[in-house]
C-alpha positions as CSV (number, residue, x, y, z in Angstrom):
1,X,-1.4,10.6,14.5
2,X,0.2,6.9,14.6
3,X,0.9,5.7,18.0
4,X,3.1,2.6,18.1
5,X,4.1,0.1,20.3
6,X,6.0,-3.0,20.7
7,X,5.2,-6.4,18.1
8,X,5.3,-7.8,21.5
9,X,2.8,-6.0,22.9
10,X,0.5,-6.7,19.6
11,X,1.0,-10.2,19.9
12,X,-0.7,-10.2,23.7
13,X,-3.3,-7.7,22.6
14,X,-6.7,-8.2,21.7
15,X,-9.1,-6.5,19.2
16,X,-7.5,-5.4,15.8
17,X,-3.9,-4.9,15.2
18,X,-1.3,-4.1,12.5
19,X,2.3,-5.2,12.4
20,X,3.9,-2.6,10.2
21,X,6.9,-0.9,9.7
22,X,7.9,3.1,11.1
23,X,9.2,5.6,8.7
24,X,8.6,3.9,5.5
25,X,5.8,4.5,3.2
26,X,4.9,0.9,2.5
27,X,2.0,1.2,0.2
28,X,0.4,-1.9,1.6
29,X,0.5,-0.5,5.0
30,X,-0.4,2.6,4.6
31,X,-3.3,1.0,2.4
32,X,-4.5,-0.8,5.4
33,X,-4.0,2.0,7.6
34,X,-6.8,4.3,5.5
35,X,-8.9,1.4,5.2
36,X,-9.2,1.4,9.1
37,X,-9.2,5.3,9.5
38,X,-12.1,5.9,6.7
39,X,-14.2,3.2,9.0
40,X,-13.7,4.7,11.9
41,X,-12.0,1.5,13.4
42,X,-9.5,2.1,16.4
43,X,-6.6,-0.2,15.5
44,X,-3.2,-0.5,17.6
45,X,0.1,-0.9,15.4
46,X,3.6,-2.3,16.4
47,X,6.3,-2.1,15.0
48,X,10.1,-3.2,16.1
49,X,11.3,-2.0,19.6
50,X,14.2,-2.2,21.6
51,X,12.1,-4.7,23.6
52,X,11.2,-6.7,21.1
53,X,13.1,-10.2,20.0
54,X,15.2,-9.8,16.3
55,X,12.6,-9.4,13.8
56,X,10.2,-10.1,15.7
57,X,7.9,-9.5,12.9
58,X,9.3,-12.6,10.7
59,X,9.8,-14.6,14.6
60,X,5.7,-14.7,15.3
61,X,4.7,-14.4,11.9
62,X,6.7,-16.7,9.3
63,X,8.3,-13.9,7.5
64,X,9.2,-10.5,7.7
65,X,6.5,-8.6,5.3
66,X,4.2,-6.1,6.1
67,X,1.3,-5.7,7.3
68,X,0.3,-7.6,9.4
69,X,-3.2,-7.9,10.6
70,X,-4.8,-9.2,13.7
71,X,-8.1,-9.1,15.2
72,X,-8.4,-11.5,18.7
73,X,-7.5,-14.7,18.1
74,X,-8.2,-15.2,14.5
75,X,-5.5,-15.9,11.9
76,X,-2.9,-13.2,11.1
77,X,-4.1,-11.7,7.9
78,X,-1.7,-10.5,5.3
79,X,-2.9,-9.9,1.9
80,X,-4.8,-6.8,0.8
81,X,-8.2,-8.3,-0.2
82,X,-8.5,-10.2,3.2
83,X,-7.9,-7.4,4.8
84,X,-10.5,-5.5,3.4
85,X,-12.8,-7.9,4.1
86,X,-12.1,-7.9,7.7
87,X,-12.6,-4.4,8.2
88,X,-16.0,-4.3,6.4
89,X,-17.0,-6.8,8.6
90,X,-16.2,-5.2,11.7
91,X,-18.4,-1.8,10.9
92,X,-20.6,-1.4,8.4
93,X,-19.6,2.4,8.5
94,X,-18.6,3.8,5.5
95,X,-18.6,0.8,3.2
96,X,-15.6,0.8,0.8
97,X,-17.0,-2.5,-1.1
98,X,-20.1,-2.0,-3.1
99,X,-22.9,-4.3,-2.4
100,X,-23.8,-5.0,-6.4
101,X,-22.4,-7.6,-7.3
102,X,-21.1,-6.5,-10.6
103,X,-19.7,-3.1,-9.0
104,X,-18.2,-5.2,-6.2
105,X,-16.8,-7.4,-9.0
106,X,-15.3,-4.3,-11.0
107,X,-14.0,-3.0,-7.4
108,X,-12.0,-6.4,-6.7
109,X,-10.5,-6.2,-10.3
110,X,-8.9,-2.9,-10.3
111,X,-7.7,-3.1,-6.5
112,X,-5.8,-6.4,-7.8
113,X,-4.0,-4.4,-10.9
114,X,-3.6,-2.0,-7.8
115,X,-2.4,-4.4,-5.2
116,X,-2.2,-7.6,-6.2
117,X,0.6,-10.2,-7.5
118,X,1.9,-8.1,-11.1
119,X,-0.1,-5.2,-10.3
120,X,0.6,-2.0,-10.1
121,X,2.9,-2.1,-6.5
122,X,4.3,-5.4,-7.5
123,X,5.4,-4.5,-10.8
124,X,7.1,-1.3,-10.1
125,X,8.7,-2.5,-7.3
126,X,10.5,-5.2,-9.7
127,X,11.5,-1.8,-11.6
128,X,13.1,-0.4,-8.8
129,X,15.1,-3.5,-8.0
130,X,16.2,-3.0,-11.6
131,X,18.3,-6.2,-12.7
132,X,18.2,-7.2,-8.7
133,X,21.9,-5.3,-8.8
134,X,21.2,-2.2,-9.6
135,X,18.2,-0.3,-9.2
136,X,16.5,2.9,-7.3
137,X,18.4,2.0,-3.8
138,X,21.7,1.3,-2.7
139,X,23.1,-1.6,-4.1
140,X,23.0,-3.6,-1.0
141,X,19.6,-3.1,-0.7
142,X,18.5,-3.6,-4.0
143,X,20.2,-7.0,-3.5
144,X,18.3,-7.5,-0.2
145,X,15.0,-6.5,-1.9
146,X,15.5,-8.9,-4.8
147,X,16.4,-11.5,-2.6
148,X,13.4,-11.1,-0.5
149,X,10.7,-10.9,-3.4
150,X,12.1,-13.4,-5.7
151,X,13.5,-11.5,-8.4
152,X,12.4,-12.7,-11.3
153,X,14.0,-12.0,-14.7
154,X,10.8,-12.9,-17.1
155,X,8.2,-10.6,-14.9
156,X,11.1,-7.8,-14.2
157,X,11.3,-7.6,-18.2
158,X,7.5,-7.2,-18.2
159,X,7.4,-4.8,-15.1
160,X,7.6,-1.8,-16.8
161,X,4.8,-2.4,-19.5
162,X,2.5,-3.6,-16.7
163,X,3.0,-0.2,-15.3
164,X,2.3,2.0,-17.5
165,X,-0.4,-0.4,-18.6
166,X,-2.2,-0.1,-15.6
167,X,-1.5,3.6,-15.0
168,X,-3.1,4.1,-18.4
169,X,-6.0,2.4,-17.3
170,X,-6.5,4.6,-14.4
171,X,-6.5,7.5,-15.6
172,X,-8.9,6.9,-18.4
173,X,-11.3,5.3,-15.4
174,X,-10.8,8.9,-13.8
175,X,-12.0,10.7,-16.9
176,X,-15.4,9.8,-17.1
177,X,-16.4,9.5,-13.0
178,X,-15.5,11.5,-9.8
179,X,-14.3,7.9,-9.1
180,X,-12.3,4.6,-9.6
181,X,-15.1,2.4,-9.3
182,X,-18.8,3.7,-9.2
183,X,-20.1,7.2,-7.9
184,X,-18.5,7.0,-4.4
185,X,-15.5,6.6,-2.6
186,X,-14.4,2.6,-2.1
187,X,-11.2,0.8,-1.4
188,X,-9.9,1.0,-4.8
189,X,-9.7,5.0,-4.3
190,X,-7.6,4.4,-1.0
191,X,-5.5,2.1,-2.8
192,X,-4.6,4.5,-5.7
193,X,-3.6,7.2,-3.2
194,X,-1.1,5.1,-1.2
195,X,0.1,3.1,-3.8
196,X,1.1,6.4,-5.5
197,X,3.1,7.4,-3.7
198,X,5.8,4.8,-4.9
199,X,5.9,7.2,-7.8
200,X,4.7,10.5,-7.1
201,X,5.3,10.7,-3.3
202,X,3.5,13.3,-1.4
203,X,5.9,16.4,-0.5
204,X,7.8,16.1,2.0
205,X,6.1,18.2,4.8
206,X,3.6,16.1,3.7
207,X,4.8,12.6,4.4
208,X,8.4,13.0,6.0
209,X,10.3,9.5,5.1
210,X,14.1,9.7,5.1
211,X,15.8,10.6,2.6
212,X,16.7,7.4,0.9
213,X,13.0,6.2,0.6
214,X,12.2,9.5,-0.9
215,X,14.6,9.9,-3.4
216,X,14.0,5.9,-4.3
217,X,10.2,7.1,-4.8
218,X,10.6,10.0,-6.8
219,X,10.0,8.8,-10.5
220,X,12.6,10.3,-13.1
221,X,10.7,7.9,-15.9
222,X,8.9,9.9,-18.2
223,X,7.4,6.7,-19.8
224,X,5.6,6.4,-16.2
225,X,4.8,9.8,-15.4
226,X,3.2,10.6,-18.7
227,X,0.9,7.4,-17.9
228,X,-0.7,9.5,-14.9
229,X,-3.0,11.8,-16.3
230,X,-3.2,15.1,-14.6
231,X,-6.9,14.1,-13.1
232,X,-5.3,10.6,-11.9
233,X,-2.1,12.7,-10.1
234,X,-5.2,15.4,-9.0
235,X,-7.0,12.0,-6.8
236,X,-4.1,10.7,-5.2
237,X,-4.0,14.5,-3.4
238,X,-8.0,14.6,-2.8
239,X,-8.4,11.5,-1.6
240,X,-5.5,12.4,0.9
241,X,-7.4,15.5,1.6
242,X,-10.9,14.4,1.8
243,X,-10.6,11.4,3.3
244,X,-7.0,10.5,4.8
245,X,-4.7,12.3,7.0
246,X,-2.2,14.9,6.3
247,X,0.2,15.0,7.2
248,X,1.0,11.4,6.9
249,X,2.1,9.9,9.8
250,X,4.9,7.1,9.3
């Protein structure tokens, strides 16, 4: 179960830490959060409490995203790939990057069309903004949201292609291996179950989220959904059950 405390008390901590948000499903987070569950690495996350200054998250850190990622007095660490780094050089137990160089190379490809800038999260989240007016949430928020990300028109009027591009992709990966990358489990697995959820979000006894952030996640495209072969929807839930925790704790 996830414990959390203060961003305060984060900041004055040592060891590792996450920044990250309660409630909410953020794909990037809960990415993070497997990583560091699957390798066995005891991690303390804040998020905002009555204690804490007004977004304190944006306050020490620059902006407001999530995660967050410290470890003693190194450099905050945000993006996905840096991340993973960190945490595989902390423990070498259960390696989720491959040490050949062409697997590792295959491994860091599909985790960016997973994670990355116009991947899969990035793109579909410009499809939920919609035209930055009107999209998947409430219109204030999908105002916030495009605000935030820099809506852009050109990659918004790609987003969807990209999508069900990449979906495509994965699930013809899936067909030939047990797999996303190689003949065991590595980041890029984690990544497809988290990030799935945008889409096809675990039920909700599952992963309770309230009920805006559920219904914004349930896909009603059938362009997208038919892009996620059975096997691919099939290894979101296995990895979840083999190798994450259920119920997910927000």
């Amino acid at each position: 179960m996830t414990d959390y405390t203060s961003i305060e008390s984060i900041r004055l901590a040592s060891g590792l830490r996450m920044a990250c948000l309660r409630g909410i499903p953020s794909p990037w987070s809960e990415a993070a959060k497997g990583i560091f569950r699957v390798k066995r690495l005891s991690c303390l996350y804040g998020a905002q409490f009555d204690g804490d200054s007004d977004n304190a998250i944006a306050h020490y850190y620059g902006n407001s995203s999530v995660p967050v990622v410290l470890y003693n007095d190194e450099k905050p660490r945000t993006g996905w790939a840096e991340i993973l780094v960190l945490a595989e050089r902390l423990t070498d137990s259960m390696p989720l990057i491959p040490d050949d160089a062409d697997e590792r190379a295959d491994l860091f490809g599909i985790a960016h069309e997973i994670c990355g800038e116009m991947g899969l999260g990035w793109s579909y989240r410009l499809v939920m903004v919609g035209d930055g007016q009107g999209g998947a949430f409430p219109s204030g928020v999908t105002r916030y949201l495009a605000g935030k990300y820099g809506h852009n028109p050109v990659h918004a009027s790609a987003a969807l292609k990209r999508v069900i591009s990449i979906l495509r992709m994965l699930s013809q990966r899936l067909e030939a291996s047990e797999f996303l990358t190689g003949s065991q489990l590595t980041a890029a697995d984690i990544y497809w179950a988290t990030f799935a959820n945008l889409i096809i979000p675990l039920p909700e006894d599952l992963m309770p989220t309230v009920p805006m952030i559920r219904k914004a996640y349930e896909c009603k495209d059938e362009r997208v959904l038919e892009a996620i072969s059975p096997r691919l929807a099939a290894h979101q839930r296995r990895i979840y059950e083999e190798f994450l925790e259920l119920p997910v704790q927000l």
